[in-house]
KEFI-285311 format. One record per residue (C-alpha): residue number from 1; chain; x, y, z. Coordinates in Angstrom, 1 decimal, padded with zeros to 4 digits. Example, Ala and Ser with C-alpha at 12.3 -4.5 7.8 and 13.67 -1.06 7.14 Angstrom:
2
PT   num   cadena        x        y        z
PT     1        A    012.3   -004.5    007.8
PT     2        A    013.7   -001.1    007.1
This chain:
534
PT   num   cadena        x        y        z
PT     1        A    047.3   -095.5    075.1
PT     2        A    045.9   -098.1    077.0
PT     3        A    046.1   -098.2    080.4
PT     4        A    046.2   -094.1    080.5
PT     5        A    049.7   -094.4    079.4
PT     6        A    051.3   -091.5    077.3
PT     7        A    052.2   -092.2    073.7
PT     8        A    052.5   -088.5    072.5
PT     9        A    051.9   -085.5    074.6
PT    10        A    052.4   -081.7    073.1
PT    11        A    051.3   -079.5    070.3
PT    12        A    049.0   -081.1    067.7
PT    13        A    050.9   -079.8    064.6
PT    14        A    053.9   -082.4    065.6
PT    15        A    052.2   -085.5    066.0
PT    16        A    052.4   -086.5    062.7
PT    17        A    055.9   -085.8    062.1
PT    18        A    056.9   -087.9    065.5
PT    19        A    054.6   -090.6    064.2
PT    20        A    056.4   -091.0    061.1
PT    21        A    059.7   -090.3    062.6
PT    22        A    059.1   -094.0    064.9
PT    23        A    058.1   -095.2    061.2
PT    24        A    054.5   -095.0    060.8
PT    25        A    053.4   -094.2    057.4
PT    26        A    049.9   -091.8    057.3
PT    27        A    048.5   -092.3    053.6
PT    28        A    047.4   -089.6    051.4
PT    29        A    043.9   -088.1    052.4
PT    30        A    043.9   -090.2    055.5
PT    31        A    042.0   -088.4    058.3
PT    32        A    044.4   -087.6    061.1
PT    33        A    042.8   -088.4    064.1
PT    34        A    041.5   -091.4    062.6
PT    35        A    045.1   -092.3    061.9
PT    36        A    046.4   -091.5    065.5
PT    37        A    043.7   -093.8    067.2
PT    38        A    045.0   -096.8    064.5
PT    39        A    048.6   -096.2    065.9
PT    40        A    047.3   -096.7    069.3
PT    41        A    045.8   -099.6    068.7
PT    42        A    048.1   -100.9    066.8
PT    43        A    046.4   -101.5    063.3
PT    44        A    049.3   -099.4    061.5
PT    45        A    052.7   -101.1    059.8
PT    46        A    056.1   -099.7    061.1
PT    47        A    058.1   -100.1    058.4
PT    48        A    061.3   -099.4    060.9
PT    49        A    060.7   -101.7    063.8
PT    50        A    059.9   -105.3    063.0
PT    51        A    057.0   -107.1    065.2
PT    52        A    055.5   -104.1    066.8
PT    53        A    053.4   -103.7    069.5
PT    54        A    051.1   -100.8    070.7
PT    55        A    053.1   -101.1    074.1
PT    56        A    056.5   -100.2    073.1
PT    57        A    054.8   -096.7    072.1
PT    58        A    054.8   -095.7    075.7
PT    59        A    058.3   -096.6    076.2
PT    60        A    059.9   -094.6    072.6
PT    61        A    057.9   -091.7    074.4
PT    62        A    059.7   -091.9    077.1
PT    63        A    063.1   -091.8    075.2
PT    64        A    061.8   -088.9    073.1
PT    65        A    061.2   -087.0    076.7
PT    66        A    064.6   -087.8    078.3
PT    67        A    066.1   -086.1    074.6
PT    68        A    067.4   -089.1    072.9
PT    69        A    065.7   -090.3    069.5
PT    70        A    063.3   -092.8    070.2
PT    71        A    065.2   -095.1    067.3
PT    72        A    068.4   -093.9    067.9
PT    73        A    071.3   -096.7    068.8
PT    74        A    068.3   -099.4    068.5
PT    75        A    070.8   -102.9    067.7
PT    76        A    068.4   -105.0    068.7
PT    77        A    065.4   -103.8    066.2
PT    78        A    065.7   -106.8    063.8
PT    79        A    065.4   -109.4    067.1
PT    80        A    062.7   -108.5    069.2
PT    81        A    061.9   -104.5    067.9
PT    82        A    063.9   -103.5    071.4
PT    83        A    065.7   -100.1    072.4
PT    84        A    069.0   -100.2    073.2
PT    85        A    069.5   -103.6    073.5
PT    86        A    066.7   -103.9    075.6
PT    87        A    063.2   -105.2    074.6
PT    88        A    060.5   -102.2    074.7
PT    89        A    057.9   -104.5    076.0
PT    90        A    060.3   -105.7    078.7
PT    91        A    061.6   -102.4    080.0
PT    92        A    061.1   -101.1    083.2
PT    93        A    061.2   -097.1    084.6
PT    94        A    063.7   -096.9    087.6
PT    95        A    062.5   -094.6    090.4
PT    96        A    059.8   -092.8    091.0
PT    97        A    057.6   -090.0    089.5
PT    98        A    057.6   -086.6    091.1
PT    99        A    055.0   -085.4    092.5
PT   100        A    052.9   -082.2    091.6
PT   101        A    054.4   -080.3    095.0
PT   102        A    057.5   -081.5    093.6
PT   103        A    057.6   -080.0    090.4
PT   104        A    056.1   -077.1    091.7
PT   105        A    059.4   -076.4    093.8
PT   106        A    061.8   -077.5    091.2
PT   107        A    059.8   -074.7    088.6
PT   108        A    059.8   -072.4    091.5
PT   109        A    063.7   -073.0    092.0
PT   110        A    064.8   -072.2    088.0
PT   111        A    062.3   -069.3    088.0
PT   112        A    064.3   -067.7    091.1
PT   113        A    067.0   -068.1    089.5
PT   114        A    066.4   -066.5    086.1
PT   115        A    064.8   -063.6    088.5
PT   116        A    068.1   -063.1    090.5
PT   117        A    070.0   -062.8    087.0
PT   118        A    068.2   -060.0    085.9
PT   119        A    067.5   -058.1    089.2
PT   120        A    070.8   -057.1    090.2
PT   121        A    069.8   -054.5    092.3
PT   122        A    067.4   -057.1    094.4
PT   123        A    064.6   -054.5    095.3
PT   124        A    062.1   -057.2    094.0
PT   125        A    060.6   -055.5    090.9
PT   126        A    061.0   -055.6    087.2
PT   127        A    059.8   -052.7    085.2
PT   128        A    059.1   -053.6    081.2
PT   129        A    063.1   -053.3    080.4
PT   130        A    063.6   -055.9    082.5
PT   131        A    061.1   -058.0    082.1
PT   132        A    062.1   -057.8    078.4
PT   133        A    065.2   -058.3    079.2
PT   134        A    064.5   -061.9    081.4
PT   135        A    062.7   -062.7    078.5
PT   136        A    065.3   -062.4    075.8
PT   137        A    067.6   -064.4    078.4
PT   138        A    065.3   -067.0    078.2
PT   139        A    064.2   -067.6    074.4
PT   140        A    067.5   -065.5    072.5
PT   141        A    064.9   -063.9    071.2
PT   142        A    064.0   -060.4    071.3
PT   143        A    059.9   -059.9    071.8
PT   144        A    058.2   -056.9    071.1
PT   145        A    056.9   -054.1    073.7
PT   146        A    053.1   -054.6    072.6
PT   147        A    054.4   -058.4    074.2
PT   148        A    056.4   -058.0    077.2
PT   149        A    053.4   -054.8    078.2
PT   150        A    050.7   -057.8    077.7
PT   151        A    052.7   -060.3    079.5
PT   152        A    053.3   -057.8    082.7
PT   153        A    049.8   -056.9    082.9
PT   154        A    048.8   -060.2    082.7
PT   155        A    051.0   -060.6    086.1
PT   156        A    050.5   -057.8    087.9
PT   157        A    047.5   -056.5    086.3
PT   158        A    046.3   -053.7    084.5
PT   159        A    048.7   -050.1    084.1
PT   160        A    051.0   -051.8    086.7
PT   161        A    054.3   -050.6    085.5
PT   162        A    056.1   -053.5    087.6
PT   163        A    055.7   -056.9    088.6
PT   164        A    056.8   -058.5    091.6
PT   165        A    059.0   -061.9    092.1
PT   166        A    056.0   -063.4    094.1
PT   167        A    053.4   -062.4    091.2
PT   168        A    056.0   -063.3    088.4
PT   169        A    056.4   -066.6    090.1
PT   170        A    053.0   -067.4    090.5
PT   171        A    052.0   -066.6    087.2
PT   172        A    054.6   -069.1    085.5
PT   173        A    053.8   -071.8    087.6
PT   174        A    050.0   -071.6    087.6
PT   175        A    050.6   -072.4    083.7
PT   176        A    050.3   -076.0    084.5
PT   177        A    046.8   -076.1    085.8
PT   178        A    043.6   -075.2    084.3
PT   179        A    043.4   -071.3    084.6
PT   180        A    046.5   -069.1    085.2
PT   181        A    046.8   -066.7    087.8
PT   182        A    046.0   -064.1    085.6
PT   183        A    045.2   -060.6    087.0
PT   184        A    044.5   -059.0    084.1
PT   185        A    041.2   -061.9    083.9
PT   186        A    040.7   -061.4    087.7
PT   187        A    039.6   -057.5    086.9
PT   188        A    038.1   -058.7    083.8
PT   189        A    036.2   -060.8    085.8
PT   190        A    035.2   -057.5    088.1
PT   191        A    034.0   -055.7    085.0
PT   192        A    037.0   -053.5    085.2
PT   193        A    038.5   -054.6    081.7
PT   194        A    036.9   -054.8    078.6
PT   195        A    037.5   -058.9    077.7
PT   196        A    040.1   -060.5    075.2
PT   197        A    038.6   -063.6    074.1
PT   198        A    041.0   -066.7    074.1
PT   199        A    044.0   -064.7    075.3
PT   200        A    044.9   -067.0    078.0
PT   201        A    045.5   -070.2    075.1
PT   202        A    047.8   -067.5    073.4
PT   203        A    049.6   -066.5    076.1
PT   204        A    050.5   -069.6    077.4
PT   205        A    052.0   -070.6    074.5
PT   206        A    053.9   -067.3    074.3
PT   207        A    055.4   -067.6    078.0
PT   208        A    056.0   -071.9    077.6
PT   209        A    058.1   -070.5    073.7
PT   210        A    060.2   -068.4    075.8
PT   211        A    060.9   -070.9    079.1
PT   212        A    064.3   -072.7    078.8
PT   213        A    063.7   -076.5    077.2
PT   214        A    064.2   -077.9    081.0
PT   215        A    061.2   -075.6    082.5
PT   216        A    059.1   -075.8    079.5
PT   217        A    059.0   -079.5    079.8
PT   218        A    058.3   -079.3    083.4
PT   219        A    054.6   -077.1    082.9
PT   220        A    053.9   -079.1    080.1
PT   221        A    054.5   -082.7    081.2
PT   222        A    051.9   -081.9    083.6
PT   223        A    049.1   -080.9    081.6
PT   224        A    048.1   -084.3    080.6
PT   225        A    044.6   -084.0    080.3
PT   226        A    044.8   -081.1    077.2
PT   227        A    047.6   -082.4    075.9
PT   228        A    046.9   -085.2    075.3
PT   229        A    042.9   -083.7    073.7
PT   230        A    045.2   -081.4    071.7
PT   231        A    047.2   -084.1    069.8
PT   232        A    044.2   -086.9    068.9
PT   233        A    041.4   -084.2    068.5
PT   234        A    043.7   -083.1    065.0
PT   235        A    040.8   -083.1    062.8
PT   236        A    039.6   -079.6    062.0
PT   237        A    035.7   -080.3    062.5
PT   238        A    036.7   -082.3    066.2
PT   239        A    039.2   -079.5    067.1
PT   240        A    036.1   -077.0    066.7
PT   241        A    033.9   -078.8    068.9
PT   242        A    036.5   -078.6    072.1
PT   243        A    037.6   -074.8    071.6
PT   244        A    034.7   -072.9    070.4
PT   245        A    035.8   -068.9    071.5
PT   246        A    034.0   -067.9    074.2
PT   247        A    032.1   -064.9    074.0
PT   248        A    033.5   -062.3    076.8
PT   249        A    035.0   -061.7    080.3
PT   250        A    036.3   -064.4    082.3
PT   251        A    034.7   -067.5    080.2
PT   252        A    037.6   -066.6    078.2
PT   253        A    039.9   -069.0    080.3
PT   254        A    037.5   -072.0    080.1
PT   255        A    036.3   -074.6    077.6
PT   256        A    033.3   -074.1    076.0
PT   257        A    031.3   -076.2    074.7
PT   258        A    029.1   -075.3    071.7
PT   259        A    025.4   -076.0    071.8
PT   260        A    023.7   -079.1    069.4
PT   261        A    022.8   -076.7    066.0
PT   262        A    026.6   -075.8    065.9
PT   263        A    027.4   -078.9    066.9
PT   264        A    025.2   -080.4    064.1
PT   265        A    027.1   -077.9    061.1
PT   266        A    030.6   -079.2    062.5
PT   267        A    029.6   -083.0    062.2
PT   268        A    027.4   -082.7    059.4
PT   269        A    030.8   -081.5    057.8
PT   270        A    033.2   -084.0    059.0
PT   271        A    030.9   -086.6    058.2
PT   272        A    030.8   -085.2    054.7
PT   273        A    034.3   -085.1    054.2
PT   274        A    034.3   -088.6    055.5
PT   275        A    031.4   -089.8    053.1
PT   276        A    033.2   -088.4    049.5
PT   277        A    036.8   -090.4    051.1
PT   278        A    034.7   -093.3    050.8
PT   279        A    033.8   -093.5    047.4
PT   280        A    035.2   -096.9    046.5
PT   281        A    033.7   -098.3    049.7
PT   282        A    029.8   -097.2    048.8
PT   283        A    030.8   -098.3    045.0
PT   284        A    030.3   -101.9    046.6
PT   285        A    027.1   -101.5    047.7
PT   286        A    025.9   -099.6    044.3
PT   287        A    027.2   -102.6    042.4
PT   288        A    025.7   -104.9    044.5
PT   289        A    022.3   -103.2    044.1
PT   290        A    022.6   -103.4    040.1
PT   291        A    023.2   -107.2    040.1
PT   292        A    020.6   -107.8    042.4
PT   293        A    018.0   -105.8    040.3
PT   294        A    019.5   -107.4    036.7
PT   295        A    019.7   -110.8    038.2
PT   296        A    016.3   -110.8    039.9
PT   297        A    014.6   -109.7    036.7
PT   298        A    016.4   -112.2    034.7
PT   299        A    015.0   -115.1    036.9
PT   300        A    011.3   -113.5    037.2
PT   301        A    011.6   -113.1    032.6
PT   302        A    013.2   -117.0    032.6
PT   303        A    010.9   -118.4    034.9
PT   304        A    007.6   -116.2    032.7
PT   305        A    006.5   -114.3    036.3
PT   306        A    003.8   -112.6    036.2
PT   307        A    004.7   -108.8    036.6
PT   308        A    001.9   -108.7    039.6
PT   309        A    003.1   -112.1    041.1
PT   310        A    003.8   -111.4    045.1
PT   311        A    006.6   -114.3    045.3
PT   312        A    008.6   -111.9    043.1
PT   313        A    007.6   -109.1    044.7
PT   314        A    009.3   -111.0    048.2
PT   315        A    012.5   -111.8    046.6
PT   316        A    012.8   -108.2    045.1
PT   317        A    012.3   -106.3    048.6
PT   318        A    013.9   -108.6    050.9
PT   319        A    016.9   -107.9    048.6
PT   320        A    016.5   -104.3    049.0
PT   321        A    016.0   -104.4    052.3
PT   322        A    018.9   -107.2    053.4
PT   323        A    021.3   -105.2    051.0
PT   324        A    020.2   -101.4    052.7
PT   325        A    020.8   -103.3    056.5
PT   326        A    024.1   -104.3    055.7
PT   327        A    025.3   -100.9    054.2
PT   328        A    023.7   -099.0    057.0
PT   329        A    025.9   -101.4    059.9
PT   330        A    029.3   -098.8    059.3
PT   331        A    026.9   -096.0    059.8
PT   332        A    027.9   -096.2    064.2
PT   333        A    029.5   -099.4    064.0
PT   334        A    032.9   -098.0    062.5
PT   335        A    035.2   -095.7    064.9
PT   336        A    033.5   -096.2    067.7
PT   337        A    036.4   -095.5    070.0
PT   338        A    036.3   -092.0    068.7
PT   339        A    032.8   -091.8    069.5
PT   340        A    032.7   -093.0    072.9
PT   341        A    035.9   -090.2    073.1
PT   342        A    034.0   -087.3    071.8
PT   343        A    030.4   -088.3    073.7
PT   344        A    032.5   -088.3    077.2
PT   345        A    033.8   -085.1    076.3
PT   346        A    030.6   -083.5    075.5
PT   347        A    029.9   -084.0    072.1
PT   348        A    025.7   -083.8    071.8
PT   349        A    024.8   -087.6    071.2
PT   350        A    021.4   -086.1    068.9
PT   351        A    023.3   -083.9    066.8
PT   352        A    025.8   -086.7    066.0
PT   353        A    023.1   -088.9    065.1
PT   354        A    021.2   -086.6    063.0
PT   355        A    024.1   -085.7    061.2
PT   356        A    024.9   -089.2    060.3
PT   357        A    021.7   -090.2    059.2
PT   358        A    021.1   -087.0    057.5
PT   359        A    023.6   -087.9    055.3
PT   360        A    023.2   -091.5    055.1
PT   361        A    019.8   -091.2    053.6
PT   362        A    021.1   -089.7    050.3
PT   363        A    023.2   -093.2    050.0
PT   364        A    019.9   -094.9    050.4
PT   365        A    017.7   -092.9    047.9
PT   366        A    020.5   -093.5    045.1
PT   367        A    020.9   -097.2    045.8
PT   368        A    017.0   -097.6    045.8
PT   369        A    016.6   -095.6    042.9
PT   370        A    019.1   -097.5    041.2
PT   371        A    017.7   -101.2    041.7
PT   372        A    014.4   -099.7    041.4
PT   373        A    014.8   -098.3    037.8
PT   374        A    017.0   -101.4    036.8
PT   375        A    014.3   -103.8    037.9
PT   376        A    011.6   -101.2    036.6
PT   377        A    013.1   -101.5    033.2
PT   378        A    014.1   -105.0    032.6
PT   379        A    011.0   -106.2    033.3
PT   380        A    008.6   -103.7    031.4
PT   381        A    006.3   -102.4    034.7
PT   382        A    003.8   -100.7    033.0
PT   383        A    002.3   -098.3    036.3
PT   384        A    004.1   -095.0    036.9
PT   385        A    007.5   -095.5    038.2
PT   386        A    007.2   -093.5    040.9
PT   387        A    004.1   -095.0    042.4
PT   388        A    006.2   -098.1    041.5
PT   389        A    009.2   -096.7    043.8
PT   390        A    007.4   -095.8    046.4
PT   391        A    007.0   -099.2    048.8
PT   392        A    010.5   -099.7    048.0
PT   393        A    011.1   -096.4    049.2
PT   394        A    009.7   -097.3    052.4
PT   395        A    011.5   -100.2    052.8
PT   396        A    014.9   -098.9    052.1
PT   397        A    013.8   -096.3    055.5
PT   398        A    012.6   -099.5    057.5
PT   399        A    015.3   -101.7    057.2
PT   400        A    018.1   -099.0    057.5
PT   401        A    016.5   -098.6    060.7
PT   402        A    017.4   -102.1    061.7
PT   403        A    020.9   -101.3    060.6
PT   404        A    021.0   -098.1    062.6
PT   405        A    019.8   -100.4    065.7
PT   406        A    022.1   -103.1    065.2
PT   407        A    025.3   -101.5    065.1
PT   408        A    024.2   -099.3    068.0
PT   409        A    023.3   -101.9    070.4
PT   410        A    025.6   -104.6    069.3
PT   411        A    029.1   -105.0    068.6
PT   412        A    030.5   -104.4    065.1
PT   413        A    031.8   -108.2    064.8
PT   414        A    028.0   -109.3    064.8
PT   415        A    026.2   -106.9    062.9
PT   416        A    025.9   -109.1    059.3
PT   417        A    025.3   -112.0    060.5
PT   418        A    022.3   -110.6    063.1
PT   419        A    021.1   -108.2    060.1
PT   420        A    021.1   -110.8    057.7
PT   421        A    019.0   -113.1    060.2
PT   422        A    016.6   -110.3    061.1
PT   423        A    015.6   -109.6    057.3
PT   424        A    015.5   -112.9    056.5
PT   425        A    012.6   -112.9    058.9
PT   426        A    010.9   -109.6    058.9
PT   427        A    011.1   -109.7    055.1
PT   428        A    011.2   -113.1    053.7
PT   429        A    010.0   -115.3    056.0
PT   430        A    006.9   -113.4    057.8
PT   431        A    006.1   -111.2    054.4
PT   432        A    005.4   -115.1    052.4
PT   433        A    001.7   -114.6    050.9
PT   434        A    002.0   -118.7    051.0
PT   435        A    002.2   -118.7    054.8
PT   436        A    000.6   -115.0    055.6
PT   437        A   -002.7   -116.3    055.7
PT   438        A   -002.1   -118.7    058.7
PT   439        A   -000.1   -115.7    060.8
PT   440        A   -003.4   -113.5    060.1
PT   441        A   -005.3   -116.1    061.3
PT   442        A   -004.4   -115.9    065.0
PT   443        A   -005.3   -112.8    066.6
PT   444        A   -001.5   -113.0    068.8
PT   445        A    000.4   -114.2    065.7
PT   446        A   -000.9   -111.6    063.6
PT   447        A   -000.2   -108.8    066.3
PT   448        A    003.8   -109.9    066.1
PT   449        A    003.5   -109.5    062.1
PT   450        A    001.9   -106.5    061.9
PT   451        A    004.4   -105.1    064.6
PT   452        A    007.8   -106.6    063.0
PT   453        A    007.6   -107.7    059.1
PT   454        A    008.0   -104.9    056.9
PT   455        A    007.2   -106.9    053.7
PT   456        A    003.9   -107.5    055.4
PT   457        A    002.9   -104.0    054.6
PT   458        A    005.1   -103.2    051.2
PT   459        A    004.1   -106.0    049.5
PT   460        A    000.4   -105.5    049.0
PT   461        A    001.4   -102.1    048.2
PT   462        A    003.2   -103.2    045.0
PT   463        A    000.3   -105.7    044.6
PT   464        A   -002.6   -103.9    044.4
PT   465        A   -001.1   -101.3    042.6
PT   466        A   -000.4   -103.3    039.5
PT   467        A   -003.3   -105.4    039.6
PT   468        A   -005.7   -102.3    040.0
PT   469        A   -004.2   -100.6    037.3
PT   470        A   -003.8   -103.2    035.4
PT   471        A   -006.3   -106.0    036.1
PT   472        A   -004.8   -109.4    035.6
PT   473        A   -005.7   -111.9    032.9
PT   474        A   -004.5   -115.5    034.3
PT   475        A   -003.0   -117.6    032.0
PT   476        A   -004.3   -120.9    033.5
PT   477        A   -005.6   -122.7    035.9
PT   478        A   -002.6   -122.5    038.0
PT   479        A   -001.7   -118.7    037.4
PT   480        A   -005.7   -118.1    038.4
PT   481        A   -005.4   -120.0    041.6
PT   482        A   -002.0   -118.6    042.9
PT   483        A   -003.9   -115.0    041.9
PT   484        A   -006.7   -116.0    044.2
PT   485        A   -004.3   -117.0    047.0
PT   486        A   -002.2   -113.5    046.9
PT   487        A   -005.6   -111.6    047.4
PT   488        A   -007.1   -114.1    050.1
PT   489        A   -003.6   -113.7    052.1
PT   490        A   -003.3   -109.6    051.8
PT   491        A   -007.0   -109.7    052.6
PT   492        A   -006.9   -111.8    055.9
PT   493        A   -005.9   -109.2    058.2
PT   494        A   -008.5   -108.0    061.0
PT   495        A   -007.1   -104.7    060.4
PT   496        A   -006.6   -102.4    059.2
PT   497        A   -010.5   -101.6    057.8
PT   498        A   -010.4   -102.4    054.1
PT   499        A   -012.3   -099.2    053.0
PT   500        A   -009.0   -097.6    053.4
PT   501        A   -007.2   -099.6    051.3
PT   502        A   -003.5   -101.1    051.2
PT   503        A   -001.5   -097.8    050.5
PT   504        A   -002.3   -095.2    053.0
PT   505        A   -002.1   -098.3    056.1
PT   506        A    001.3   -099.3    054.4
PT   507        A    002.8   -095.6    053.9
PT   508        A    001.8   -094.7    057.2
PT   509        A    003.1   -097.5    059.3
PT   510        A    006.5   -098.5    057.7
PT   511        A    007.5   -094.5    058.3
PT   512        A    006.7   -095.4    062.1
PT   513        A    008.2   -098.1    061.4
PT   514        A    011.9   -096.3    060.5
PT   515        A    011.5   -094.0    063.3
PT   516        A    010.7   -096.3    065.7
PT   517        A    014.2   -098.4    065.2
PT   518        A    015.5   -095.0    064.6
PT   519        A    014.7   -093.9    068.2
PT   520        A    016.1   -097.5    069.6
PT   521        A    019.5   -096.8    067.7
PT   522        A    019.4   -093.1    069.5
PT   523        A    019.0   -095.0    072.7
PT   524        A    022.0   -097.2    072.2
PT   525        A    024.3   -094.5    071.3
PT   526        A    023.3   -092.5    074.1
PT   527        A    023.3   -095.3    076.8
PT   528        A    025.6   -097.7    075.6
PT   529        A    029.0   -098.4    076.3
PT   530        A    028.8   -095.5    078.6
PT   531        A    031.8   -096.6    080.4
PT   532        A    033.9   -096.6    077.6
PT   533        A    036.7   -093.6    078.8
PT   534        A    038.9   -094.0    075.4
């Protein structure tokens, strides 16, 4: 929680069931780690306590810990959502925390003591029977001899048929820290043992199921760090990225991290699990689309357009392209707090990126394709419809560029309304034949267009392919002169040479274009917000 306080600390499989316990309800199909960080942060309803806060969270954990139900006795839940008459926000912890030495020697303490029980004859040594023995005392259950032979081994090493106090005792406690005293990994380590990948998790968990509840809470409460990794990092595909098995020997004991391909496969899969949850979401955007298409083409057939006039041609790109910024803002500016999480902890920045926009750009096709083909239709295009699809194609990649930028750089509040502004102007505004001719007309003015507008270079692709493949018949004075104007403005530029036309210049540049804003968006998500430690 914030501030580094715990809110839930132990074994992922019961976080949901003490979430809902305190009266949070997790939806059905909701992702699970997505729903943890919403209970932090306190963007979750509790039906059972009444104006609540992310802060009491730290205080019902430490209920839970001391054994008593966090809700348990609550009278004062329907005044201020309090504990036991006292407000969780108000509560204060009496004494002090104990120290690691501290805990150390109170472990130490119970685990002589469990020792002494079973070695009556106090030479110092437990053979397998007696270890088995301890270790029945200690969980009423009985474990098996392939268990109690591992566990031995583990503490005295390998075809030792006894363990001493001092290694028993040093195994137990050395639980709490990153890697165990484990003798069995020390001669693994040597070569002398053939490895056993990811033993050390499974032991661990075997030796904390048999401690009593007193010292089981004592090596746990401890191991903040992984706890705390192991109960928000619920999802499958995050989970895979911390605990990939390691591959032999002593790396067995340690986290490893895999490399950006796997990493890739494991978020490309999340984020597709993600992306078919969010159907009704991305329905939006479709719709949107196919009244932008149907109502642009009704205006250009009411208002007798000419199917190569360029002022149509504007209104019917900028829409694309303002429409494809917006939907491409939630592509990094939604969970970022799980981002900046999973980047801290090593996840590789380019493979989440790739896999995000990977997947992004099958949105994009569909939604161009669909206002394409509506627009295509309505209004009777007569050239190929893929030649007709192509600038806006290439404006769809340009423009989600600037959406991939945006909501890297910037924060999510600010993304529409800087999107918005930014196509207004790279699409509408500097991509006007009416006022293109004056921008090509100065050498520095021209140099900003040509860098920023994308309309500057998909329009005259959609222009001169109608008109050259089917050659314009003005009807009037007024239709001839506006015709003249369109050609004089696409025409203007210093460059690129006209012997290579308006396509090749257009199709070339707008794909540097998208990669270009691509490469800025990488930036941001790699440099920004770098001190974000969620």
């Amino acid at each position: 929680g914030k501030g580094g306080n715990t809110v839930y600390l132990g074994e992922s499989a019961g976080a949901e069931t003490y979430f809902d316990d305190l009266g949070f309800l997790m939806v059905k199909d909701e992702n699970r780690a997505d729903w943890f960080m919403d209970v932090i942060s306190g963007e979750v309803p509790n039906e059972r306590i009444p104006n609540f806060e992310p802060k009491m969270l730290f205080d019902l954990w430490e209920k839970y810990k001391g054994g008593t139900p966090p809700l348990e006795g609550s009278d004062a839940l329907d005044e201020e959502a309090g504990i036991g008459g006292q407000t969780l926000g108000s509560r204060t912890r009496t004494g002090r925390d104990m120290t690691n030495e501290e805990e150390i020697a109170v472990l130490t303490r119970s685990l002589h003591d469990e020792w002494d029980y079973i070695d009556l004859n106090y030479d110092g040594f437990l053979d397998s029977e007696e270890l088995k023995a301890l270790l029945t005392r200690c969980s009423q259950l009985e474990p098996s001899d392939e268990v109690v032979n591992e566990v031995l081994h583990r503490m005295a090493g390998q075809d030792k048929a006894v363990v001493e106090k001092a290694q028993f005792i040093r195994y137990l406690c050395s639980l709490q820290g990153d890697i165990a005293k484990d003798m069995l990994a020390s001669e693994e380590s040597r070569g002398t043992v053939g490895g056993t990948d990811g033993f050390r998790g499974g032991v661990r968990q075997a030796i904390l199921a048999v401690l009593p509840q007193g010292m089981k809470e004592q090596v746990t409460d401890s191991d903040n760090d992984s706890g705390t990794e192991e109960s928000i990092m619920s999802s499958d595909a995050t989970s895979e990225i911390g605990t990939a098995k390691p591959k032999n020997g002593i790396s067995g004991l340690r986290r490893t991290i895999p490399g950006p391909c796997l990493q890739f496969r494991i978020l490309f899969t999340r984020t597709l699990i993600q992306w078919w949850r969010k159907n009704n979401e991305r329905m939006i955007f479709f719709i949107a689309m196919a009244l932008g298409a149907v109502i642009l083409a009704g205006q250009d057939i009411l208002c007798a357009h000419p199917r190569w006039d360029a002022m149509a041609l504007v209104n019917t790109h900028t829409c694309v392209g303002l429409l494809t910024t917006i939907f491409c803002l939630n592509v990094f500016g939604e969970n970022q707090p799980m981002f900046w999480r999973e980047r801290n902890r090593g996840m590789s920045v380019f493979s989440f990126f790739q896999a995000k926009t990977s997947l992004n750009l099958c949105d994009l096709w569909m939604q161009c394709f669909l206002f394409t083909s509506l627009y295509y239709g309505i209004r009777v295009i007569h050239v190929p419809f893929l030649d007709y699809w192509v600038p806006y194609l290439l404006t769809t990649y340009a423009a989600s560029g600037w959406g991939y930028a945006i909501s890297a750089w910037l924060p999510a509040q600010h993304g529409p309304f800087v999107g918005s502004l930014i196509i207004f102007v790279v699409c509408g505004l500097l991509g006007n034949p009416m006022s293109l001719t004056q921008f090509l007309a100065n050498p520095m003015l021209e140099a900003v267009v040509d860098i920023i507008s994308i309309t500057r270079w998909s329009i005259p692709m959609s222009f001169y392919l109608e008109i050259e493949a089917y050659p314009p018949v003005p009807d009037g004075i007024q239709e001839e002169m506006t015709l003249g104007l369109y050609k004089a403005a696409y025409s203007a530029a210093s460059w690129p040479n006209p012997d290579y036309g308006h396509w090749y210049p257009g199709l070339i540049i707008l794909i540097l274009y998208g990669l270009t804003l691509r490469l800025i968006a990488y930036l941001g998500l790699l440099f920004k917000n770098r001190d974000k430690m969620v």
